[in-house]
N, C-alpha and C positions, 0 to 999 in steps of 0.2 A: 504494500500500500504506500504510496506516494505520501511525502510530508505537507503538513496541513499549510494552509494560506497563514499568514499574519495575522497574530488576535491582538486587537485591543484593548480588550474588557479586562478586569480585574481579579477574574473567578476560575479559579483553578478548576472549579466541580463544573464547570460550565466547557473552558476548555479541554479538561479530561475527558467529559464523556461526548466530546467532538470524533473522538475515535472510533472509528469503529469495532463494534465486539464481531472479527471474523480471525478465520485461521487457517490455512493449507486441510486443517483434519474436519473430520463431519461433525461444525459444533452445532449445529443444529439435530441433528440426531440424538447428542450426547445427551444434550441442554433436555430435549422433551423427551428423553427418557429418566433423567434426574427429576425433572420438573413432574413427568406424572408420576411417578414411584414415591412422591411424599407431598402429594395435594392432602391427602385425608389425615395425615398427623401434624401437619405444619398451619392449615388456615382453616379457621368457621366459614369464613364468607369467601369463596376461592372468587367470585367472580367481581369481589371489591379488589382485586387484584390491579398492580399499575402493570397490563398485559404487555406495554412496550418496553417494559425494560426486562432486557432477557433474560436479564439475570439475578431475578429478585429472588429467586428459591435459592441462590448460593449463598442465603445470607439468614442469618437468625439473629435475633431481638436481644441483645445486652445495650442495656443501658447504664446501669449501677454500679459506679465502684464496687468492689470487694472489700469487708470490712478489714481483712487480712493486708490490704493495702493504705488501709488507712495513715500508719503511723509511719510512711516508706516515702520515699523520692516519687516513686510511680503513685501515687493517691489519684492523679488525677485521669489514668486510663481504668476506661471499664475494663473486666474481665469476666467470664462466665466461669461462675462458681463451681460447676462441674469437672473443669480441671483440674486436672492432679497434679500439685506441685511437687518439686520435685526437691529444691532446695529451700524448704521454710518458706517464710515469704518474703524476703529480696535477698539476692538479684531473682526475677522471677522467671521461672524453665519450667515445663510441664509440658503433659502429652493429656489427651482425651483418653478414658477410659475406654479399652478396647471394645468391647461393642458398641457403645458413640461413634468411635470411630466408623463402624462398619454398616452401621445405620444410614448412617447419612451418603452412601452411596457410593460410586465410582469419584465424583467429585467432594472433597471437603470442604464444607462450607466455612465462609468468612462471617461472624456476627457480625449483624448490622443492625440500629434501629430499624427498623420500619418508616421512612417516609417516601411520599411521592418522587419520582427521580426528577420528574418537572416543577423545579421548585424558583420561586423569585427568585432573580437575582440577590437579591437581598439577604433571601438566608443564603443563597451559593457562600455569597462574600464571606459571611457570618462562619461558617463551618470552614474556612480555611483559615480566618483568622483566630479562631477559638476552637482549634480541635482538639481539646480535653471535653471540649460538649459535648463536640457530637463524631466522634472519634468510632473508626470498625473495631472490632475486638474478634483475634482469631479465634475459632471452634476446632484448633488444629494446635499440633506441639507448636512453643515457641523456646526457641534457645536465648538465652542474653546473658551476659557478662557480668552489666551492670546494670544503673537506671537509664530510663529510656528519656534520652534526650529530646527537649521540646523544640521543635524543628519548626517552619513555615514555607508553605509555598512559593511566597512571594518574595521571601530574603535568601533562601536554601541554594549555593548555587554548589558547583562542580570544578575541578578545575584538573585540566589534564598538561602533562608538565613530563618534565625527563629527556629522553630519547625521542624530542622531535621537532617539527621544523617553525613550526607556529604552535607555541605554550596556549591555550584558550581556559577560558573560563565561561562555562552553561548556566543559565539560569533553567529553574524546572518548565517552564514558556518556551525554551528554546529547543530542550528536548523535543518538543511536542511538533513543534511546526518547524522546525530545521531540517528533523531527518524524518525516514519514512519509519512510521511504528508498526510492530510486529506484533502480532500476540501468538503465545507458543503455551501447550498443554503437557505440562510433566509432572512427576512425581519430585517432594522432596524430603528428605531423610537426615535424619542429625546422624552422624558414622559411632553414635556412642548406642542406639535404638539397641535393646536387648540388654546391654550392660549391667545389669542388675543378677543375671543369671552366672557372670562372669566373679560379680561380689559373694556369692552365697558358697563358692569355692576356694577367693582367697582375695582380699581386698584390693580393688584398683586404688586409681589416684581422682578415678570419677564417681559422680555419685550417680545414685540408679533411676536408670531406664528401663522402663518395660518395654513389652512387643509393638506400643502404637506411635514412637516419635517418628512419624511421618506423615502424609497428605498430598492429595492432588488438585493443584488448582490450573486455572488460567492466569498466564504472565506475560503485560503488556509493557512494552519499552521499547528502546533504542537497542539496535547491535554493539557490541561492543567495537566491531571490526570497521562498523562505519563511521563510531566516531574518533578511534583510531587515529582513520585514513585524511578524516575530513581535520588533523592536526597537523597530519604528515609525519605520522612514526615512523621510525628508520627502521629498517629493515634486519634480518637475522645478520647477513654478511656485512651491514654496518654496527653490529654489535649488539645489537638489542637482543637478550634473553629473557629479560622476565617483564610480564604486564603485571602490577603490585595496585592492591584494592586497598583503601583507606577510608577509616569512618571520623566521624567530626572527635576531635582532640579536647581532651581536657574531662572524655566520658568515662573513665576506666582508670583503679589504681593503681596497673601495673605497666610496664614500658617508661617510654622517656615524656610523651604527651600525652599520652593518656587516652590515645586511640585503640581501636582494632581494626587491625591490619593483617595481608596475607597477600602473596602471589601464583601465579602461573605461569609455565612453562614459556616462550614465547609461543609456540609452534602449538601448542592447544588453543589460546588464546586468540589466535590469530585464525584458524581455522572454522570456516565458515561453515563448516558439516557441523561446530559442534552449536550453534544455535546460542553464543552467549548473551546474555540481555543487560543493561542499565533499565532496570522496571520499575514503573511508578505507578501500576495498575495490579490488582490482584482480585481475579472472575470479577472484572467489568468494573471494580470500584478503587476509589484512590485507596493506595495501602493502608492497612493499620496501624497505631505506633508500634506494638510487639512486633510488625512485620517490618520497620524502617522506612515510614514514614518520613519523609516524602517519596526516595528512592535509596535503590539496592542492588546489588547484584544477582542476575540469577543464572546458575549454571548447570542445567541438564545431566543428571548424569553423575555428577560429583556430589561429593559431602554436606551437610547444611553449613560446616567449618568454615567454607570458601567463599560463600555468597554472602562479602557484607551487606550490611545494614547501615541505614542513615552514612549513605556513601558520601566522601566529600572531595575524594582526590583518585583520581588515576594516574599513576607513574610507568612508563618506559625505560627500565634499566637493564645493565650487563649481570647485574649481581641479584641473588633473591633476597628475600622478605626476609630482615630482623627486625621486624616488629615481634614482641615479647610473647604474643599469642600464636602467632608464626610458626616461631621458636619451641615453644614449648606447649604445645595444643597439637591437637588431628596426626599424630603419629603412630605406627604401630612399632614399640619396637619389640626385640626377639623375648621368646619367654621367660628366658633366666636373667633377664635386666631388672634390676628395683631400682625403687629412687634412689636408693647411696648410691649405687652403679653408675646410673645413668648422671647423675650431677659430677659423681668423679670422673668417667672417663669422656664428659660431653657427648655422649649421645644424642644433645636435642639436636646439634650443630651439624649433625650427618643425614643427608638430602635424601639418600637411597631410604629413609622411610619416612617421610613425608605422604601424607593420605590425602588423597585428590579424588578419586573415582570408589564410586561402592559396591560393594561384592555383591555376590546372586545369595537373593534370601526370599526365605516362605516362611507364613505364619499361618498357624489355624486359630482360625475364628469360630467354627461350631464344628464340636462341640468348646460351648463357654464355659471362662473358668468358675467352677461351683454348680454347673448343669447337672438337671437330675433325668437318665435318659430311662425310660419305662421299660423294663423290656417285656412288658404283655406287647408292647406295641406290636404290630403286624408289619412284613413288607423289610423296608430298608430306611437306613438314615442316611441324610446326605452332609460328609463331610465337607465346610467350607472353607476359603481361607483367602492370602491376598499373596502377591508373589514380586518381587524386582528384581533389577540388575544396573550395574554401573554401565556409564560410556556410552549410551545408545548400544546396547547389548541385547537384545531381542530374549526374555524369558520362552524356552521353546519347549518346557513342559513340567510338571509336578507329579510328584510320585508320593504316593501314599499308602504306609505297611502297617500294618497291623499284628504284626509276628516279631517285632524287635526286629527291623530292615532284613529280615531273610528272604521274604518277597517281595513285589511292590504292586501297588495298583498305580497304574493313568490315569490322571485326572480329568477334565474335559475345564480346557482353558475360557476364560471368557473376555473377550477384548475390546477395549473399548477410542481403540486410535489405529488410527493406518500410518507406517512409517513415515520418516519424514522423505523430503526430494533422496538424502542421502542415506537412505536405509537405518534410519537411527529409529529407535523405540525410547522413549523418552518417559511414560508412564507405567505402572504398577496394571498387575491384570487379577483379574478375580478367577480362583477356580473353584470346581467343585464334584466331586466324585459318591456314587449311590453305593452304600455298603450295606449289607442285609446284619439286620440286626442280632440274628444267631450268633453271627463271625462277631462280630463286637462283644456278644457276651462272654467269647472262648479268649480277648486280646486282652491283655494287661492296659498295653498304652495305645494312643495313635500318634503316627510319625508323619511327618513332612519333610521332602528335599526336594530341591528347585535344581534345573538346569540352563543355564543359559545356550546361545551359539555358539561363543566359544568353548564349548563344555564344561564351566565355569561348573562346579559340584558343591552344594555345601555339606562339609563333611562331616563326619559321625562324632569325632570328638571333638575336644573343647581347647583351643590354644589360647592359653592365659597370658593376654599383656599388660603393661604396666598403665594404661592409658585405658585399657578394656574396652578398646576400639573395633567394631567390626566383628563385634558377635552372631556366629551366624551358624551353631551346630546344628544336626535337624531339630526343628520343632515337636515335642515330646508332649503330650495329653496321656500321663497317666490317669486312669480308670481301674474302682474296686467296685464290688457287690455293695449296694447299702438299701434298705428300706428307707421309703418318703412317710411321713404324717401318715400315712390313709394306710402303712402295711404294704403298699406295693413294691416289689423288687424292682430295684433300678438301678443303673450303671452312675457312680457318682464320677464326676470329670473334675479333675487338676490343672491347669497351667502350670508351667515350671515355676513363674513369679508370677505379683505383679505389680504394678509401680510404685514409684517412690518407695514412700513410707508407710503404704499398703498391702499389709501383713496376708500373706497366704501365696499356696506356690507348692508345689510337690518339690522343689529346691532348699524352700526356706525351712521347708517342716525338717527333709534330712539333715538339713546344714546344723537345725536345731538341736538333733537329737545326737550331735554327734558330741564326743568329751569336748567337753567349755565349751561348748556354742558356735555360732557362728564366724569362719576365719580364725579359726585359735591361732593359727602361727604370726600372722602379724599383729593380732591384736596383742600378743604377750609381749610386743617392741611397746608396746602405746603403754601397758600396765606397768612394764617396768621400769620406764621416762618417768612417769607420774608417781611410782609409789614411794613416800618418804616418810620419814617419822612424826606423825601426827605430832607429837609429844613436846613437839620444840615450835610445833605452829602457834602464831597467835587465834585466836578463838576470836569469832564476831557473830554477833545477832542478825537476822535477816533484817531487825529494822534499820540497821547501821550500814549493811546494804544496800538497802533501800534507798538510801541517800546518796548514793554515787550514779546519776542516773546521765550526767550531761556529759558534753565533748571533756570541759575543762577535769572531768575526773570520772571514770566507768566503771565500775566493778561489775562480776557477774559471778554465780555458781555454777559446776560442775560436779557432779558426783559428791558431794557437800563440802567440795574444796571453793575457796572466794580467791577470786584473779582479778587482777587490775589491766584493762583490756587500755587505758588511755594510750600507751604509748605507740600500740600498736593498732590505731586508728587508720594512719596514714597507710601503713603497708600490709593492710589486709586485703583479700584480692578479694573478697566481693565486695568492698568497699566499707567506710566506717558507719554506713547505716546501719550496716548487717550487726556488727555488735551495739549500738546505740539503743535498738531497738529492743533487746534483751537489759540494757542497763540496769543494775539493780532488784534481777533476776533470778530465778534459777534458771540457768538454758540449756540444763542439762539434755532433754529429751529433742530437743529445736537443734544443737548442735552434733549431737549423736546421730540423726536424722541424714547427714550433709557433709560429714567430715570423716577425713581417711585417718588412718590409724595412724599416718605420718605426723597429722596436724594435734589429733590427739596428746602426741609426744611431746610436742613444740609448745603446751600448755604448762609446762612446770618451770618456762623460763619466767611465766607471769605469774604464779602462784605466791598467794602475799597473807593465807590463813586457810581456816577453814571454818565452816557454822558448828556452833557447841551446843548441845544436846541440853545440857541443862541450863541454858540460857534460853535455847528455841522454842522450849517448854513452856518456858515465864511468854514469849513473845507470842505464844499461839492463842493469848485472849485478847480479844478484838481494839484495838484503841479506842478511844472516846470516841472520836468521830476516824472513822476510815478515809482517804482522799476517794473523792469520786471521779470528778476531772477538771483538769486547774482551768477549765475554761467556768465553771458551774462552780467554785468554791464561796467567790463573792454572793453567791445568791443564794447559801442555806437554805435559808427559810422557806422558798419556794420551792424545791425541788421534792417536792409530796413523801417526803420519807420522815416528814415532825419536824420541829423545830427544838428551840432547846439545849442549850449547851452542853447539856449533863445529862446527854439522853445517849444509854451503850447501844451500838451498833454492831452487828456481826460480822458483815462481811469486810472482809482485805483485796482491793483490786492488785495489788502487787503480790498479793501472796494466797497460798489453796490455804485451805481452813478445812480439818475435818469437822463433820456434823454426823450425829446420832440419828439412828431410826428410831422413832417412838412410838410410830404406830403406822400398819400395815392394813387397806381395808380396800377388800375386794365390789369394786363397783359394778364390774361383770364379767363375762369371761373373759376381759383380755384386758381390762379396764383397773387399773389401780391408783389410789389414794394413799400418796407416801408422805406423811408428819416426818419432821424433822426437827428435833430440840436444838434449841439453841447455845449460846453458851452460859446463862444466867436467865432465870426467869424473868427480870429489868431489862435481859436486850431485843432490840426490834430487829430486823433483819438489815436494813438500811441500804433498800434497793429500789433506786428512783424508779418513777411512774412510767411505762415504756422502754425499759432495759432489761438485761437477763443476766441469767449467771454460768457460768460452765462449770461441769460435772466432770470430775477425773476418775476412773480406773484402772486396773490390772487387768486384762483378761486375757488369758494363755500369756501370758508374761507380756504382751503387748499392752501398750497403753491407749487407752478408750477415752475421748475426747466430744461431747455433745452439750449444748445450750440447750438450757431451761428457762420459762415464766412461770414462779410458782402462782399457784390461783390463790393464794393467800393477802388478804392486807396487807401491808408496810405499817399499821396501826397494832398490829397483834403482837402481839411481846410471849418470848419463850417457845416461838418453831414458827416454821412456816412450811406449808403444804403442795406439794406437785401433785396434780393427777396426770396420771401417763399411760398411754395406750402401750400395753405389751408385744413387740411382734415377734412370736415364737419362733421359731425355725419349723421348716418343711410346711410353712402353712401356704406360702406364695412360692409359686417357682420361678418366678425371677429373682426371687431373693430366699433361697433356702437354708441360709444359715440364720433368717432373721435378722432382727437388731440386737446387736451386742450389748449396748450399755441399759437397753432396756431390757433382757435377757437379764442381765448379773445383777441389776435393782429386783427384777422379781424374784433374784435367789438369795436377798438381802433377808436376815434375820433382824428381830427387833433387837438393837442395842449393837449392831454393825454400824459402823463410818464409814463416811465418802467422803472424797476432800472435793471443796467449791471455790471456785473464786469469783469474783465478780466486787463492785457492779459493773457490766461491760454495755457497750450498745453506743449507737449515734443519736437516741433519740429518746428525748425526757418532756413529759407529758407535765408540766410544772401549775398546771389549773385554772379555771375560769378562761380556755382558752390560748392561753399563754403555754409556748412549748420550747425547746432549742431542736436543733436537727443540722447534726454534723460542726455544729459551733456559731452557727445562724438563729438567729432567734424572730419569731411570730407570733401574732392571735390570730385564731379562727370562730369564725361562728359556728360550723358545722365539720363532722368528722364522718367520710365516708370509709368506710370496713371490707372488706375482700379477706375470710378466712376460707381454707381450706386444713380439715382434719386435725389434728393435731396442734395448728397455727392458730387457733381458736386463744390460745392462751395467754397471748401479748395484749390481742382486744380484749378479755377479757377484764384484764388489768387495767386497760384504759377504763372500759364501761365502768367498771366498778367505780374508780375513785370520780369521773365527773357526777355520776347519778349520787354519789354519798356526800357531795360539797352539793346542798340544797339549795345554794347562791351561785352555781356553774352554769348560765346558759346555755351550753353547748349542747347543739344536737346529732344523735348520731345515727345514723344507719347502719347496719349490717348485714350481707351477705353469707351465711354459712353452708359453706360446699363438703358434702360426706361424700360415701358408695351408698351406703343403707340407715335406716334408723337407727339400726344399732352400735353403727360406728360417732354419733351423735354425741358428744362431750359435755357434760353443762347444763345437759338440754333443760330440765329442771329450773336450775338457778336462772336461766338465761333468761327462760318464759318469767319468770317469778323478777327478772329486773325489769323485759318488756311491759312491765304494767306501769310505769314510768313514761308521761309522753315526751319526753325527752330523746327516746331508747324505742326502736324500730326493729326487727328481725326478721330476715329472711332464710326459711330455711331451703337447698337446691339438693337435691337425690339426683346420683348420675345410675344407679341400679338399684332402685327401692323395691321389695318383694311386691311380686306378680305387676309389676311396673307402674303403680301406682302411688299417686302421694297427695292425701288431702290437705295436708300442714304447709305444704311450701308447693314449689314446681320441681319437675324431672326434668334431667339436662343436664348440660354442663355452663360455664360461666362464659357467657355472651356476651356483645355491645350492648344488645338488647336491653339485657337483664339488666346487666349497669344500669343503662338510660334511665329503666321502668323502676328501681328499686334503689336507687342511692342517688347522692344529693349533685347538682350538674356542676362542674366544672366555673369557679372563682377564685379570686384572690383569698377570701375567707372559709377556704374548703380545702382540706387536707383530706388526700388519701390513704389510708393504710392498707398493709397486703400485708397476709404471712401463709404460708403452705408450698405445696408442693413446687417445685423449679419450673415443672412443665405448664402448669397453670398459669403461674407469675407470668412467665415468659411469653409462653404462647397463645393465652388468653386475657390477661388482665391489662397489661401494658400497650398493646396494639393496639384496645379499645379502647382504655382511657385517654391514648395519644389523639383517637380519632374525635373524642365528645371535649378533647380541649386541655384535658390537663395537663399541665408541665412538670416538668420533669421536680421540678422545685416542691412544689404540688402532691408528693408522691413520694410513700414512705415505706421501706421492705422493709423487715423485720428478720 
């Protein structure tokens, strides 16, 4: 496609989508088989659809920061909660959980609000100069280093320099209409995807990756080879060997500026089979910031390592890449290399294993990890999965055994691109093969191996690097005999891992069971760096740690040792957020999580005491008043938890607190009422109006992390009360192990502890109207409610305290979405508040028995239902949500966007 005419308008979203969305492959094929394979889980009203934009199914509804982002550099990018992070939470890296992934089809889609693509200029303008508003959020892995730098369309320029004859500098305008834009459809893969299966045998230097850091999208840009040419590169025989990729300086705290950087070969680079891009487009829309925001590299083929991000230089040199990530990132080296090794003998400095291109790999997707397969079933089941290869390497088939690789079955490929001009295969293919369900009762595991053209093989066993790079043995689904709920014999399925910090895995369970646990040989470098003689430590109180929370001084815990992290603010590689944000903490679990047994080690140069037992004791009765949050200290008396100077409060937001069970009361089959003593009959709980607390435990030595709203007053002194829906195991088969933390509460004895912390949350319900939200502060007249299940419990808290302040004008409506009657929470007290004309209630059955419902309507949550039952869309009208993701998401948000609400306007819980 020819480069566009000269724009003079000011709107990047204007001339972006001057582009056309076409491509040498059948995207029109692609596109309306994406598009109808998810009309019925993605939209109520398909035909309020904006039908000209083609690409509005590659894209799903985040709006909301993540509260996990809150306290970080990145605060101001949405992310969809569903990701699994991988490193705490900053720098942030995560992949979608593998069946999300597989869900969403041949293409991975790009979160996007929901608005019309023909929009005023006005917001055009709007959305490039404030895109923390209204910013895409990927639904796909994203890699990053560090914080995601705030970039602009309109200042972001480029500048190519080195080895050539006219040095230029691009503005992102120039890209667009100087050269001809391309768009290209490929698969992209971080070279670390699987890495986690490689930790469960003997610890990398990375942290863990499950089977889904990858995605396929559409990628629109410039070639690299044209903008090149259009500087006048010099050539191989006048010396040029490497094209060298750079992101904007000052982002990252290791190197010399604080970029990330990396090069290529000349002779790849330069090679126009291999399809390289400068992309500012991803499926049809301006990138997101996790994706490099405004532009990036993209390279077919190769590693995610190689394709910066938030690009701001392209270099022409004799010599390659010493940028520090370069260096010391995307290499494999040999097995018997450790980090002593490799720092002793410079190993980073040696070229022969630098990682560019990705190997040939297969993953099975069904059966999923945790599947309960029937075997009354009749017939066959069809194994599924997804397949790659590096280089434009054509995947030419998958093989699937069932016997521990003694035989194999062929799979039947499914494909969805036709090579390119140059015979390249550039995306991932879907396969799937019919196994009779006898033969699966007599197999242990299921296996996977892919082969490419070049007969590229992934092989049986496991070669351990130091980088844990390019994991790629067969894919393994062990399967035992188990009984489901109901008594039926069924085949239960394993995955080997799976991500992050996402306990289960027929890997992690071995790794488990074997003497010390997982990794014993290098963790016993990391125990014996650290272990020293308590006896000569000084001794500190958590609340004396407490205190160390800023730049100018940081303390933190670790395994009940206290480290003074200040000095090493500067030269921590994911930067000094990463510890800030633990300040005055325990981080033990947050950095155990993210950290190799090297860095473990490197903890006893900072070691400055440890917490003393009989001091933590004395510290574990609540303060007078607990901080809540230094934005809300000046205004006590308002924040609904009493007034009162001398009034004991129970919770500690810096620190878990246990609490007693006092009393255990069954509300109905699945349904419990859990009292909880406090620490003195005089304390109140001291947890503002609209916030929650989080619940810690143990289970299977993992630790179990969930937010609570107890349905109790903040007025009740000496416990406060949760009711909590129980979800058993084997009762849903999508989730057969059940819920954990609510599993280990219903096997809680009276007079057992849980430790709490809190008060946590954005959002304090302060009375008569008067609220804060995110550190903004408001009055409304009216308060619209969107629960679903469970989410009943935050509005609950709200209704209670405006209906109990008799001088609170505020009116409220609500919405409460079940399956059945009997999943109905409340329902009682609810009605028994709706006698109040203050207090409004609607109750919505989406499967009421024999399909009937005379109390409310049947359905699910519409525009409609909004319109007809909650209060419209003002300045003096706050919306609250809490329930399920997919509700939120793909029902509540679209349609309050559409009756008018802003984002401001609108509160998730």
């Amino acid at each position: 496609m020819p480069a566009l005419p000269a724009f003079n308008g000011d709107s990047a979203v204007d001339l972006a989508s001057r582009v056309p969305f076409t491509t040498k492959t059948n995207v029109d094929t692609v596109n309306t088989q994406y598009i109808d394979s998810n009309k019925s889980d993605k939209f109520d009203n398909i035909e309020s659809k904006q039908l000209e934009d083609a690409t509005w199914d590659l894209h799903e509804a985040v709006t909301e920061v993540d509260s996990r982002d809150a306290a970080t550099p990145d605060k101001w990018v949405p992310r969809h909660p569903r990701l699994v992070r991988l490193t705490g939470r900053h720098p942030f890296n995560c992949e979608p959980p593998l069946p999300d992934l597989m869900e969403r089809g041949f293409i991975t889609p790009t979160a996007l609000r929901k608005q019309p693509l023909c929009m005023s200029d006005r917001d055009q303008t709007q959305l490039v100069a404030h895109p923390p508003d209204s910013c895409t959020c990927p639904a796909e892995y994203v890699r990053n280093h560090g914080a995601v730098p705030k970039l602009e369309w309109d200042t972001h320029k480029i500048s190519v320099t080195g080895m050539v004859d006219k040095p230029m500098t691009f503005t992102m305008n120039d890209l667009v209409t100087k050269f001809e834009n391309v768009t290209l459809l490929c698969t992209l893969v971080c070279a670390g995807n699987r890495r986690k299966e490689q930790n469960m045998v003997m610890k990398t230097k990375g942290f863990n990756w499950g089977a889904s850091g990858t995605g396929t999208g559409w990628w629109t840009g410039v070639r690299l080879i044209d903008l090149l040419k259009h500087c006048g590169a010099h050539s191989y025989k006048q010396g040029a060997r490497h094209i060298h990729f750079n992101g904007v300086g000052k982002e990252l705290p290791q190197g010399n500026n604080g970029s990330y950087g990396t090069s290529l070969i000349y002779g790849t680079a330069m090679n126009p089979a291999n399809d390289i891009l400068v992309a500012y487009k991803h499926n049809g829309k301006l990138l997101a910031p996790d994706h490099g925001y405004p532009v990036r590299m993209i390279i077919p083929g190769g590693i995610g390592g190689r394709m910066v991000k938030w690009l701001a230089n392209i270099e022409v040199l004799a010599t390659e890449s010493e940028n520090f990530y370069h260096q010391h990132d995307n290499k494999v080296l040999p097995a018997g290399i450790d980090m002593d090794r490799a720092n002793k003998e410079d190993w980073w400095s040696k070229p022969d294993f630098v990682l560019n291109e990705l190997n040939v790999q297969s993953v099975v997707t069904a059966p999923a990890h945790d599947e309960m397969i029937p075997l009354s079933a009749q017939g066959s089941y069809t194994v599924k999965g997804f397949a790659y290869s590096g280089g434009g390497r054509k995947v030419t088939r998958v093989e699937v055994s069932l016997d521990k690789a003694k035989t194999w079955l062929i799979s039947n490929i499914i494909r969805h691109e036709e090579p390119t001009e140059h015979g390249k295969h550039w995306c991932w293919v879907f396969w799937e093969v019919q196994v009779p369900i006898l033969d699966l009762l007599r197999a242990e595991e299921v296996c996977s191996r892919a082969v490419d053209i070049s007969n590229n093989l992934q092989p049986q066993n496991m070669t351990w690097n130091l980088l844990g790079m390019l994991s790629n043995t067969f894919f393994r689904v062990k399967m035992q005999p188990k009984a489901n709920s109901a008594g039926e014999l069924c085949l239960y399925c394993e995955h080997p891992t799976k991500s992050g910090g996402e306990p289960g895995g027929w890997m992690e369970r071995e790794a488990m069971s074997r003497e010390g646990g997982m990794s014993t040989v290098v963790e016993k470098q990391a125990v014996a760096s650290t272990s020293v003689d308590t006896k000569n430590l000084k001794t500190f109180t958590l609340a004396e740690v407490e205190k160390h929370d800023s730049r100018e001084s940081v303390w933190f815990v670790h395994d009940g040792k206290v480290y003074d992290g200040t000095k090493f603010l500067k030269e921590h590689p994911g930067g000094a957020e990463s510890i800030l944000m633990v300040g005055g903490q325990d981080a033990t679990e947050e950095f155990n999580a993210i950290h190799s047994s090297k860095a473990k080690s490197m903890l006893a140069d900072y070691m400055i005491g440890q917490v003393g037992n009989a001091a933590e004791a004395q510290d574990d009765v609540a303060p007078e008043r607990a901080p809540i949050d230094k934005q809300e200290l000046n205004d006590e008396g308002k924040l609904g938890v009493g007034g009162g100077g001398h009034t004991k409060y129970a919770l500690n937001p810096k620190k878990k607190l246990p609490f007693k069970l006092k009393e255990k009361i069954s509300l109905s089959h699945n349904t419990r009422l859990f009292r909880f003593a406090l620490q003195s009959p005089e304390h109140r709980l001291g947890l503002p109006i609209g916030q929650h607390m989080f619940f810690y435990a143990k289970d299977k030595g993992e630790m179990v992390m969930r937010a609570y709203t107890p349905t109790s007053c903040d007025d009740d002194v000496g416990y406060f009360d949760l009711v909590v829906k129980v979800y058993f195991a084997n009762n849903n088969p999508a989730f057969p192990l059940g819920g954990r933390m609510t599993q280990y509460m219903e096997k809680m004895a009276v007079g057992d502890s849980i430790d709490v912390k809190g008060p946590l949350g954005h959002f304090i319900y302060k009375g008569r109207g008067l609220y804060s939200h995110s550190g903004r502060e408001g009055q409304v007249k009216q308060l619209s409610m969107i629960a679903g299940g469970t989410g009943i419990t935050p509005m609950w808290q709200v209704v209670q305290a405006v209906l109990k302040d008799k001088g609170d004008p505020t009116m409220i409506k609500l919405i409460f979405a079940n399956q059945t009657q009997e999943d109905i929470l409340l329902e009682k007290e609810l009605d028994a508040l709706a006698q109040d004309q203050r207090f409004c209630i609607h109750y919505l059955l989406s499967k009421p028995k024999d399909g009937k419902y005379d109390k409310g309507s049947v359905g699910r949550v519409s525009q409609q239902l909004i319109k007809d039952q909650l209060f419209g869309a003002s300045e003096t009208t706050l919306c609250l949500l809490c329930g399920p993701q997919g509700m939120i998401d793909q029902a509540c948000l679209p349609a309050l966007d559409q009756l008018g609400y802003s984002q401001d306007n609108i509160v998730i819980f």
